[in-house]
N, CA, C and O atoms as CSV, one atom per row, in Angstrom:
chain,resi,resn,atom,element,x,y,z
A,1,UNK,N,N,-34.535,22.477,-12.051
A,1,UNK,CA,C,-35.144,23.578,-12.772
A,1,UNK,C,C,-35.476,24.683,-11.774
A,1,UNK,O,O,-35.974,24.313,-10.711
A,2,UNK,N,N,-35.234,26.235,-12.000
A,2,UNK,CA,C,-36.046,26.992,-11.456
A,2,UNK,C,C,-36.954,27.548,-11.463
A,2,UNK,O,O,-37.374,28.056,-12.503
A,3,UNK,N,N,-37.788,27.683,-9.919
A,3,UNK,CA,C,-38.734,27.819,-9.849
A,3,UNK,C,C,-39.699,29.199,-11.162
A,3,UNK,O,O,-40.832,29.179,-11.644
A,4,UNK,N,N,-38.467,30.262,-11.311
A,4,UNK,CA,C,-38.376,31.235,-12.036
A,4,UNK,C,C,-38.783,30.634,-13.609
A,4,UNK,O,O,-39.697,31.243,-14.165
A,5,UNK,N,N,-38.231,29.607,-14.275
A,5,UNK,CA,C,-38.745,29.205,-14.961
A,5,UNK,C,C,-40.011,28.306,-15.781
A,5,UNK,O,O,-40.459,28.115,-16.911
A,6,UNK,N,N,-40.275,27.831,-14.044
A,6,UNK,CA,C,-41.690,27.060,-14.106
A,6,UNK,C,C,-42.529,27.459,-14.410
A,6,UNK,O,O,-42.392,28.626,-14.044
A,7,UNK,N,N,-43.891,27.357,-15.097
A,7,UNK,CA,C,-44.965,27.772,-15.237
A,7,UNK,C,C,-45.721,27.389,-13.937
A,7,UNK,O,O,-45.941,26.250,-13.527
A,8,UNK,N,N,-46.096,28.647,-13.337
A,8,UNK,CA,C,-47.122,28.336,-12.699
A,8,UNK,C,C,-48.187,28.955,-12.585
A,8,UNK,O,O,-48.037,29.879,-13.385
A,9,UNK,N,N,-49.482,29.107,-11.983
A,9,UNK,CA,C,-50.615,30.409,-12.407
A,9,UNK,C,C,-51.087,30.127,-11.233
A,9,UNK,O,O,-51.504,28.974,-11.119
A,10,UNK,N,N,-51.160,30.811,-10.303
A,10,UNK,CA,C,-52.332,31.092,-9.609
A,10,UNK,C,C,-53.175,31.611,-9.243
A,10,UNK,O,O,-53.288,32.801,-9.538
A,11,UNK,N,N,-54.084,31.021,-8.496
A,11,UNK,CA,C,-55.330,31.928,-8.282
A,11,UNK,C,C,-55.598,32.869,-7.188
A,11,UNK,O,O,-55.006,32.370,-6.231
A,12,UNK,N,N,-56.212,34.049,-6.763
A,12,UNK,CA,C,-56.440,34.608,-5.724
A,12,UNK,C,C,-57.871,34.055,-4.612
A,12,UNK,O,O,-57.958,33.962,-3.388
A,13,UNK,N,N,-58.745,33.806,-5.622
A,13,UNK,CA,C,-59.761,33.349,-5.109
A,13,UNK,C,C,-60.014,31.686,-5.787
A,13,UNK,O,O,-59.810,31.386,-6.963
A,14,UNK,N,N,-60.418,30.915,-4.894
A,14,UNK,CA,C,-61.112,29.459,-5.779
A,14,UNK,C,C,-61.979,29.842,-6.216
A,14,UNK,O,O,-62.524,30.915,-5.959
A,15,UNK,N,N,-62.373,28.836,-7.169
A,15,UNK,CA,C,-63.455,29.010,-8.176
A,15,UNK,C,C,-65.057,28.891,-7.517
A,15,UNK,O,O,-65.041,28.237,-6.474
A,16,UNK,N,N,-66.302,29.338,-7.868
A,16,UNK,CA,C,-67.351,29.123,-6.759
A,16,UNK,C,C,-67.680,27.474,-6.962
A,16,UNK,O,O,-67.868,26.806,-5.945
A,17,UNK,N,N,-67.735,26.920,-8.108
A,17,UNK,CA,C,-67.830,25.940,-7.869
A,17,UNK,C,C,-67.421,24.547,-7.149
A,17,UNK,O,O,-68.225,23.642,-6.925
A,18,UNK,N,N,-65.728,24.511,-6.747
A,18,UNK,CA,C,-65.060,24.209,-5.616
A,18,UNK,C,C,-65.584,23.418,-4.811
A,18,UNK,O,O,-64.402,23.360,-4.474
A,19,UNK,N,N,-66.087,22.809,-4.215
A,19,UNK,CA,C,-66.764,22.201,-3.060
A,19,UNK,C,C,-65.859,22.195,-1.930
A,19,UNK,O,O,-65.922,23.055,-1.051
A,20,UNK,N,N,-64.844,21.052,-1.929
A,20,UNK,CA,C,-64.274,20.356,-0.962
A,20,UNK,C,C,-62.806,21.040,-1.051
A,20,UNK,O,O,-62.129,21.393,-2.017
A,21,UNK,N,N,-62.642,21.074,0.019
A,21,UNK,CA,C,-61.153,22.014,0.725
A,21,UNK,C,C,-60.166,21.758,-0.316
A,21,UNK,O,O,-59.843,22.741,-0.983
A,22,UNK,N,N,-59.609,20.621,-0.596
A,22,UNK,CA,C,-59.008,19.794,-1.144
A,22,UNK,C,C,-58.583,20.644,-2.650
A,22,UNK,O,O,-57.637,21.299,-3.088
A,23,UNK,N,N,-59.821,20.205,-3.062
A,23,UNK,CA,C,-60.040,21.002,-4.268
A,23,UNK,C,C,-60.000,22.150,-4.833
A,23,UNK,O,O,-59.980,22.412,-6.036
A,24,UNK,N,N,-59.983,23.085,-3.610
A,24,UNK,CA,C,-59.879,24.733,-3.696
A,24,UNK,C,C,-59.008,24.787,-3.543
A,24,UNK,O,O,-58.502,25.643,-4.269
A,25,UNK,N,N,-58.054,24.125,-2.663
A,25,UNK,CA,C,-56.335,24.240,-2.307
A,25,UNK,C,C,-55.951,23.937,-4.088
A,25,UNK,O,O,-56.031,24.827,-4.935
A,26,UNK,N,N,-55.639,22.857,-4.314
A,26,UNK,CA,C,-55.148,23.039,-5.489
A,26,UNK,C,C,-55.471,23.729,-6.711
A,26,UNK,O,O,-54.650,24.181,-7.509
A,27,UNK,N,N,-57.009,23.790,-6.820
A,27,UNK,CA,C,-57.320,24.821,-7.734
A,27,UNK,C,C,-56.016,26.544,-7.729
A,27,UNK,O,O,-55.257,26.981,-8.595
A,28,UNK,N,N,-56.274,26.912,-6.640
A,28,UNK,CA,C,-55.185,28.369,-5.897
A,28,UNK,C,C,-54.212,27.978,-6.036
A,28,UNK,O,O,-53.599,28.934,-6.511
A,29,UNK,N,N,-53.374,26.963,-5.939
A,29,UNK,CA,C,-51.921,26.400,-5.794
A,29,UNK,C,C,-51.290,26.315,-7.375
A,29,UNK,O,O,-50.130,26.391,-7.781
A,30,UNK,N,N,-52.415,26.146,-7.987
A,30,UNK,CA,C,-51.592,25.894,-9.910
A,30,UNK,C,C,-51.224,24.199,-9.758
A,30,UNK,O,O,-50.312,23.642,-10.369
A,31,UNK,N,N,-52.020,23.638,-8.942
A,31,UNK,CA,C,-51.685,22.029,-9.477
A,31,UNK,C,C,-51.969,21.607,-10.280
A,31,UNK,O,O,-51.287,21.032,-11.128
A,32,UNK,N,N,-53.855,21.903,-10.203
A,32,UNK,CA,C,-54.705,21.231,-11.568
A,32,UNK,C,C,-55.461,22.429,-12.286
A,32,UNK,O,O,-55.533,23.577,-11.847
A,33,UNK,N,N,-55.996,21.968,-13.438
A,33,UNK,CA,C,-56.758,22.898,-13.918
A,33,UNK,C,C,-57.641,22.720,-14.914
A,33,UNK,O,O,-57.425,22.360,-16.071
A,34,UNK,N,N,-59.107,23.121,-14.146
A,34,UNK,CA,C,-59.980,22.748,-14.975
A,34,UNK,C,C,-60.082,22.966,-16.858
A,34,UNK,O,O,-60.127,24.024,-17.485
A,35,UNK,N,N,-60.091,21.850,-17.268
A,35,UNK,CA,C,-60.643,22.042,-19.074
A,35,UNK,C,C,-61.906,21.784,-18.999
A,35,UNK,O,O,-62.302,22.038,-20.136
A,36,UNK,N,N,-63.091,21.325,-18.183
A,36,UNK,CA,C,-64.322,21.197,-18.740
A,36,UNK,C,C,-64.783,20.414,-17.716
A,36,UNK,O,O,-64.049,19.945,-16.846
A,37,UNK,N,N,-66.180,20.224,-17.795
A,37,UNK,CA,C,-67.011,19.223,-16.889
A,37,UNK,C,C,-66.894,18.007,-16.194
A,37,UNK,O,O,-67.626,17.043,-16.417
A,38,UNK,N,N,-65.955,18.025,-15.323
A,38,UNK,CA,C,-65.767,17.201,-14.369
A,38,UNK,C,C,-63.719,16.349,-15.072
A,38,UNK,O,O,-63.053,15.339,-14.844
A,39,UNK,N,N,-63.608,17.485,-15.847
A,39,UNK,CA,C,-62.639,17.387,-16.923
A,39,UNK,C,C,-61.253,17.906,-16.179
A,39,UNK,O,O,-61.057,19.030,-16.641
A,40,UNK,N,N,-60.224,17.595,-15.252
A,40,UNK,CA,C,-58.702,18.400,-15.016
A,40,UNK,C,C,-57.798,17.656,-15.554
A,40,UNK,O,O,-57.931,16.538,-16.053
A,41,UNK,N,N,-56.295,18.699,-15.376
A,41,UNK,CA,C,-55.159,18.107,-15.813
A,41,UNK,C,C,-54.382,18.618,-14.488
A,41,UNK,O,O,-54.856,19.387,-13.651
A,42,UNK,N,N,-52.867,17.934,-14.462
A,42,UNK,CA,C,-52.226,18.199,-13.936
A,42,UNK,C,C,-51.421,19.035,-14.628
A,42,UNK,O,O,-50.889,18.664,-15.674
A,43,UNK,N,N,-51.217,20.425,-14.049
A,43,UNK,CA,C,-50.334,21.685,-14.204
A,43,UNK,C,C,-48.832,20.904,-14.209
A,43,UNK,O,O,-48.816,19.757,-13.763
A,44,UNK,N,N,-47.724,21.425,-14.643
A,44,UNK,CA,C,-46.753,20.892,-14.632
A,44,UNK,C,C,-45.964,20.428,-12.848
A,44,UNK,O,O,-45.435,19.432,-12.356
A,45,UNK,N,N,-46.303,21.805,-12.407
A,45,UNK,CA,C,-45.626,21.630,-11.048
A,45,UNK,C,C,-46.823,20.718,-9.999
A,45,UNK,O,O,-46.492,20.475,-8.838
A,46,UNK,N,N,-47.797,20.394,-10.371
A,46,UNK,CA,C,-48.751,19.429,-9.798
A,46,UNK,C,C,-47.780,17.553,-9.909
A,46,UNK,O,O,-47.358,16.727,-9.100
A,47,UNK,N,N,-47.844,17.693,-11.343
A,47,UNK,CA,C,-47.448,16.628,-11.764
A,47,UNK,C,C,-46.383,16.376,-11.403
A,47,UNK,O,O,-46.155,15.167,-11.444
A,48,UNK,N,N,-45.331,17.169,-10.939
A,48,UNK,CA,C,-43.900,17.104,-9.982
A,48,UNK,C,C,-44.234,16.175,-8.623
A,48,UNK,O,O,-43.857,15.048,-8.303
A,49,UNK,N,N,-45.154,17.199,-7.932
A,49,UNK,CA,C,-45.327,16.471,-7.051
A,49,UNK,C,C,-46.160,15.291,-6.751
A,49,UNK,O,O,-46.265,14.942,-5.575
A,50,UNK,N,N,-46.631,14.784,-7.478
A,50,UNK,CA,C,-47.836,13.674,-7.927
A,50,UNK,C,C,-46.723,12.760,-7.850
A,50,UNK,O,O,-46.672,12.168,-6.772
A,51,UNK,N,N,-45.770,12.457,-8.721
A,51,UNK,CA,C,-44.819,11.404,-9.422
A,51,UNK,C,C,-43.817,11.456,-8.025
A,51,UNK,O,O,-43.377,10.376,-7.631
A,52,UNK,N,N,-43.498,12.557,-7.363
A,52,UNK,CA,C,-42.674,12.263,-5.942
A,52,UNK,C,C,-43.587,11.526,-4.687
A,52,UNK,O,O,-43.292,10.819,-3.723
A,53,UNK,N,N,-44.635,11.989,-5.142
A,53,UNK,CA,C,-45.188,11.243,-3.975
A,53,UNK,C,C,-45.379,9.793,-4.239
A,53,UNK,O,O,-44.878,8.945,-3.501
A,54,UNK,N,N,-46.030,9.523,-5.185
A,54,UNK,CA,C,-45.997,8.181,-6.078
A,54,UNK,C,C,-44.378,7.790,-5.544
A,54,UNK,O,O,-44.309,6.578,-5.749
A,55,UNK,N,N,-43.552,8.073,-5.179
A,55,UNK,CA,C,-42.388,8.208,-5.480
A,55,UNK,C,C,-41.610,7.277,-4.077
A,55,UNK,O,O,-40.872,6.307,-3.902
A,56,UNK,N,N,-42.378,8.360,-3.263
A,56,UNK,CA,C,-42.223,8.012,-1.694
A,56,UNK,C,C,-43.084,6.670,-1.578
A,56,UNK,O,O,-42.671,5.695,-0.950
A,57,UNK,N,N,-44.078,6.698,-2.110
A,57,UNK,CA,C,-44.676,5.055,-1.722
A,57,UNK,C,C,-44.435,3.985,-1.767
A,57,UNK,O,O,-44.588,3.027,-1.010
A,58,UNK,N,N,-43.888,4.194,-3.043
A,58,UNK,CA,C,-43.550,3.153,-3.553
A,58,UNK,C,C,-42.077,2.710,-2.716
A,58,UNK,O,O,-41.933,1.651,-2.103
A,59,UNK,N,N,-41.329,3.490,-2.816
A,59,UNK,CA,C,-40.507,3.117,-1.653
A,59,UNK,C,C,-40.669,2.510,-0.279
A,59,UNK,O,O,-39.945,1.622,0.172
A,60,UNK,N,N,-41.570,3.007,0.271
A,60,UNK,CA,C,-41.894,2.473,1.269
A,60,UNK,C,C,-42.768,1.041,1.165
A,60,UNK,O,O,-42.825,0.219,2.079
A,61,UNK,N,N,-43.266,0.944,0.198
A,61,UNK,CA,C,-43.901,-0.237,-0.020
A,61,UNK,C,C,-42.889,-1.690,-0.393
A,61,UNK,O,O,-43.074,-2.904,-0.309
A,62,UNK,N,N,-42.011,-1.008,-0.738
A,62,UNK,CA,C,-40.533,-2.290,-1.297
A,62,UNK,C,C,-40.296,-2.504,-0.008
A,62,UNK,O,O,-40.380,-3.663,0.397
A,63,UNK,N,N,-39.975,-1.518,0.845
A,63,UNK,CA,C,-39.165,-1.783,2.107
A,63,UNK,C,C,-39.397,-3.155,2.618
A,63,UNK,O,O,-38.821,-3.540,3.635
């Protein structure tokens, strides 16, 4: 798929609530996105890379 067609949104600034690095990175990146109180989802292109990484482990874990 191209990237051109992906949905993605990002942010300029993290959100103030944010705490941990972690969390502000992907907040800006369009991985996850908050619906509510302590409430995220994975953005589509989050979930890409979630399931590859899952992906890589598991591989390495058969080895």
């Amino acid at each position: 798929m191209r990237v051109s067609q992906f949905f993605i949104s990002t942010l300029k600034e993290a959100p103030a609530e944010a705490e941990l690095v972690s969390h502000r990175l992907m907040l800006r990146a369009g991985l996850i996105k908050r619906l509510g109180s302590g409430l995220y989802t994975w953005m589509p292109l989050g979930l890409r890379v979630s399931r590859k990484v899952e992906h890589i482990v598991r591989e390495e874990m058969d080895k």
